[in-house]
C-alpha positions in Angstrom: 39.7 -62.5 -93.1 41.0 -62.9 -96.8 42.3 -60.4 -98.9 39.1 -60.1 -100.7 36.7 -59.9 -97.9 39.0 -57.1 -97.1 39.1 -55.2 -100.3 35.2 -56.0 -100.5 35.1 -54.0 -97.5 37.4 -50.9 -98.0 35.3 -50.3 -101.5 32.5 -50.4 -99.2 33.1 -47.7 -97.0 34.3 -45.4 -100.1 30.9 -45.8 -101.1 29.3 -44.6 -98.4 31.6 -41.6 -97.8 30.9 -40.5 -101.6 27.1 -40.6 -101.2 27.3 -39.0 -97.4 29.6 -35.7 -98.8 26.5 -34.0 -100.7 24.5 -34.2 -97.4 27.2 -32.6 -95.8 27.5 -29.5 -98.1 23.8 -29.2 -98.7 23.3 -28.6 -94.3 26.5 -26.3 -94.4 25.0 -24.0 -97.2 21.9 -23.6 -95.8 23.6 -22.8 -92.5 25.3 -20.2 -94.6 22.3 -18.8 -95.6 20.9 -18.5 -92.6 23.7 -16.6 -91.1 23.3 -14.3 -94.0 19.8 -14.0 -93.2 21.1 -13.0 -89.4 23.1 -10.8 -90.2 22.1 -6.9 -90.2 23.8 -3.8 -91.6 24.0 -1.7 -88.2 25.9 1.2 -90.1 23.1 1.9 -92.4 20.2 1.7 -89.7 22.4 4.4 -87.8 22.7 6.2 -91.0 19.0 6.6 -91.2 17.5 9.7 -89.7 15.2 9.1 -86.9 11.8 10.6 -87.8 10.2 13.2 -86.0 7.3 13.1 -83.8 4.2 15.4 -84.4 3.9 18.0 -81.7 0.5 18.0 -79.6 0.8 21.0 -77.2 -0.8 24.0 -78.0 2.1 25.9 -76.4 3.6 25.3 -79.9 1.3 28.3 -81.1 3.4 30.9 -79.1 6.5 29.5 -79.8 9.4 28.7 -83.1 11.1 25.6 -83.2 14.8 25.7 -82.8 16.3 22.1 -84.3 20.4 20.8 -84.0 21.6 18.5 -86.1 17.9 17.2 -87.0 16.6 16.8 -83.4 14.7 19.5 -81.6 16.5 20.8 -78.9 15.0 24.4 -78.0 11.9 26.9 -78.3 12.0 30.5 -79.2 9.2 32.9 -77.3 7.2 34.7 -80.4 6.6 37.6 -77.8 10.2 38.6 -75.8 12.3 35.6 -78.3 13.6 33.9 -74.8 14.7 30.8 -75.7 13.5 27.6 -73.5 14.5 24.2 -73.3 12.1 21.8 -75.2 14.1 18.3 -75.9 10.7 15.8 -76.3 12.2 13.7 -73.7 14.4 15.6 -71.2 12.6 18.6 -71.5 8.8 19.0 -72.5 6.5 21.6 -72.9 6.4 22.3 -68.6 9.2 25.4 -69.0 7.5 26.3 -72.3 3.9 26.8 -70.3 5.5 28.6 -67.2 7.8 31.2 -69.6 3.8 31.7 -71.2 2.4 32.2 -68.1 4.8 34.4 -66.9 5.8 36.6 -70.2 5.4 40.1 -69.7 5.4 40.4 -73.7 2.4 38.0 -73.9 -0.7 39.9 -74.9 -2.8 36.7 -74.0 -2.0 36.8 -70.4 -3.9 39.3 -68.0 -2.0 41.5 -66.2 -2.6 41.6 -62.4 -0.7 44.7 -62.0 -2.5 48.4 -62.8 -1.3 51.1 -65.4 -0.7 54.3 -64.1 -3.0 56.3 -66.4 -3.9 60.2 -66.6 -7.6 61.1 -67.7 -7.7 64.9 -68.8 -9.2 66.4 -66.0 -8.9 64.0 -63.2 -5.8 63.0 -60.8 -4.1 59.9 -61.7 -5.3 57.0 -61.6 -4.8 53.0 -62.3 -6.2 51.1 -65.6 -6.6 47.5 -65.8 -8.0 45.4 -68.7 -11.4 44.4 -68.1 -13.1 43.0 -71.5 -16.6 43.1 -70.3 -16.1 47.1 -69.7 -14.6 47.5 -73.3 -17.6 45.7 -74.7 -19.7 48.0 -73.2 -18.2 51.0 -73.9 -18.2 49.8 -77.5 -21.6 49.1 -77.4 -22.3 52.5 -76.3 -20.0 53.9 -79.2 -22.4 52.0 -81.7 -25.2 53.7 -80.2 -24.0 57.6 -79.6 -22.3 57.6 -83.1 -24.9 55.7 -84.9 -22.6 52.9 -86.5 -23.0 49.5 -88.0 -23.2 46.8 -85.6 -20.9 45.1 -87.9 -18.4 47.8 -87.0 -15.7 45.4 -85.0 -15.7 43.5 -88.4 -14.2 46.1 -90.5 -10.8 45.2 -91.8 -9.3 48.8 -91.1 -10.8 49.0 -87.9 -9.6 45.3 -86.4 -6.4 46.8 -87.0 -6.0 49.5 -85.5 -7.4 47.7 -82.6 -5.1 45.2 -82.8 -2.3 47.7 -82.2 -4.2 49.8 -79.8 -5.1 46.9 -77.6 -4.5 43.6 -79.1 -5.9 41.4 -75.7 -9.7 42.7 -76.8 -11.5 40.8 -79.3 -13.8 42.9 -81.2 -17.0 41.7 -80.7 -19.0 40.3 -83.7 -22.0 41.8 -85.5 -24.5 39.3 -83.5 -22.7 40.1 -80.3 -22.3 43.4 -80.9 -26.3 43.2 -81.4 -27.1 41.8 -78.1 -25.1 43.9 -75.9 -26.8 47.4 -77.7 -29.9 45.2 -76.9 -28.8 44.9 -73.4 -27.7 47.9 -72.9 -31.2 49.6 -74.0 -33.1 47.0 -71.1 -30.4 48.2 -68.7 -30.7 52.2 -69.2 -34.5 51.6 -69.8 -34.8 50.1 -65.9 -32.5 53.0 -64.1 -34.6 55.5 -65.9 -37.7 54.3 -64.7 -36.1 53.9 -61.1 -34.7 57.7 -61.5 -38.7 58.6 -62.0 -40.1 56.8 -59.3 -37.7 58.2 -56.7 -35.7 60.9 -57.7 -37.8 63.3 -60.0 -41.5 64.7 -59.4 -41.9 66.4 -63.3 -41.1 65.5 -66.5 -41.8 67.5 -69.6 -41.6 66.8 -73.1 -41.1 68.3 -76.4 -41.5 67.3 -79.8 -40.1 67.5 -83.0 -40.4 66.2 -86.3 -38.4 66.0 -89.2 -38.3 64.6 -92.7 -35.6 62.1 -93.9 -34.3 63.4 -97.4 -33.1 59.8 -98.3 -36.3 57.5 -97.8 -39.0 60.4 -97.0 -40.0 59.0 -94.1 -41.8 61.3 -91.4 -39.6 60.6 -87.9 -40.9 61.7 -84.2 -38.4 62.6 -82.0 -39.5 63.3 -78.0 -37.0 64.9 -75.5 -37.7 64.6 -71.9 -36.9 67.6 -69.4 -36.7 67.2 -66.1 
């Protein structure tokens, strides 16, 4: 080979390794830019605070939320303030139900043991809380004293029954309606069976009387047997 076939050749290859270099730095930037594409910032995703999860369980209505360090950890009894476990994933709401159910503080949970109670004129006795007995006895309180059947209603009243005995739910005025209703059928039928079996004579007296407010004529009849 002469010495210009050689130099022909040498200014060759410079050639191609000038024209070849920009190919080589355009693949390594982009492979720079797709490593910084990669790459994530793990301190601020642990910086973020993990949000919380909505509660479902209606045992949240008898409890307060006790939270550490953002996460909930605990649940505080509204009636005795026992605190019980609650974490939404080691936890749940299974101690939360069983502490309800077992709460002698809870005035929604029937109690299967008496009360020792003294009636003025009788020996002692037990009471236990029977809410179709209350809501007769109220219906016959709306009768003898001649109240409102809107009476469980009253704003003053509710409250002093909420005190009194807050597991009875004062009946409403179209409630209240029905069982004075049923109550009238019922003492209407054992009167009629008293007649038929148990009394021979009945007598009865009259009297009327003038109402002062509307001055309407009433008729009143007493039986006497």
């Amino acid at each position: 080979m002469s010495e210009e076939d050689l130099q022909q050749e040498v200014s060759n290859c410079n050639w191609t390794e000038m024209h070849a270099a920009p190919d080589r730095n355009i693949k390594d930037d982009e492979a720079d830019g797709a490593a910084e594409k990669e790459f994530i910032d793990l301190e601020a995703e642990e910086g973020k605070k993990r949000k919380q999860i909505a509660t479902k369980s209606e045992m949240w209505d008898h409890y307060t939320k006790i939270f550490d360090e953002g996460q909930l950890v605990k649940a505080q009894c509204k009636y005795c303030s026992s605190q019980i476990a609650a974490h939404p994933v080691l936890n749940g709401t299974s101690g939360m139900r069983k502490h309800y159910n077992a709460c002698k503080s809870n005035p929604h949970v029937e109690s299967k043991q008496g009360i020792l109670s003294i009636t003025q004129g009788t020996s002692v006795g037990t009471w236990k809380f029977d809410p179709e007995l209350l809501r007769s006895a109220f219906a016959e309180m709306i009768i003898e004293d001649e109240e409102p059947f809107a009476k469980g209603e009253k704003p003053d009243f509710r409250k002093f029954m909420s005190v009194a005995c807050p597991r009875f739910t004062l009946p409403s005025r179209r409630t209240c309606t029905r069982d004075c209703v049923q109550l009238y059928f019922e003492q209407k039928a054992n009167l009629k069976l008293f007649f038929q079996e148990q009394c021979n004579r009945v007598c009865l007296t009259t009297d009327g009387w003038t109402s002062p407010a509307v001055r309407e004529l009433y008729d009143c009849d007493s039986p006497l047997y």
